[in-house]
C-alpha positions in Angstrom: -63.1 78.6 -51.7 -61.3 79.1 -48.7 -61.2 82.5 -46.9 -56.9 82.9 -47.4 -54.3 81.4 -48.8 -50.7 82.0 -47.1 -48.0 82.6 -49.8 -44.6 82.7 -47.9 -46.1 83.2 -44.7 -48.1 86.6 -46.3 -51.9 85.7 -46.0 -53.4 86.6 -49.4 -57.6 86.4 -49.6 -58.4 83.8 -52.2 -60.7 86.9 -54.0 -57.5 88.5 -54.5 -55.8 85.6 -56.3 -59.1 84.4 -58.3 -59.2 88.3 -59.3 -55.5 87.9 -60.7 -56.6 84.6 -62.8 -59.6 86.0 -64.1 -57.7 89.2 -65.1 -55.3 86.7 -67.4 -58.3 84.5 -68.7 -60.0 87.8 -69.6 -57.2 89.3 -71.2 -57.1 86.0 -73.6 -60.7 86.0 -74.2 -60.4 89.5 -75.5 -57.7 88.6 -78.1 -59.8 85.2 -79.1 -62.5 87.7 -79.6 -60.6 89.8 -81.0 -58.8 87.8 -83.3 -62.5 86.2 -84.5 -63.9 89.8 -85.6 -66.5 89.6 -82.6 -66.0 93.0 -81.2 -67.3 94.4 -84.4 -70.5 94.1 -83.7 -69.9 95.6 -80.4 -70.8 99.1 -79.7 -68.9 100.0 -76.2 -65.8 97.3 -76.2 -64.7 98.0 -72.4 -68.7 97.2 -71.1 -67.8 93.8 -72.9 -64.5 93.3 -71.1 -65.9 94.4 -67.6 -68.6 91.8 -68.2 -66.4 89.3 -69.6 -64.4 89.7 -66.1 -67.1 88.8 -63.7 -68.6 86.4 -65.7 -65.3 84.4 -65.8 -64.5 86.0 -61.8 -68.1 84.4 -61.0 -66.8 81.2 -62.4 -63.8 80.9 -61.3 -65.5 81.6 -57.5 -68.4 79.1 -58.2 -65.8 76.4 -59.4 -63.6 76.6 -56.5 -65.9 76.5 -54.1 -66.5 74.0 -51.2 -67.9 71.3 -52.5 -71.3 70.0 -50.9 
């Protein structure tokens, strides 16, 4: 992961656009988990989601990261 990324000549921090990524991968986890009755067994649904975010965040960071 490189420290920014410049998006017609704007320099964006590559956090910042691995944030936006994870927020769409997490929003279709959610309806996957959703959809498959998992939340029912869940007693606070938004700890799940906040978890869910760095967890895929964290991934997202670790796979585009320099590679050694």
């Amino acid at each position: 992961m490189i420290g920014e990324i410049s998006i017609g000549g704007v320099y964006l921090p590559s956090i910042l656009l691995l944030a936006i990524a994870a927020v769409l991968l997490t929003g279709l986890a959610s309806r996957l988990l959703s959809f498959a009755g998992a939340y029912r067994v869940v007693t606070y649904r938004p700890l799940v989601d906040l978890a869910l975010f760095v967890l895929i965040l964290g991934l997202l960071a670790l796979l585009t990261g320099p590679s050694a």
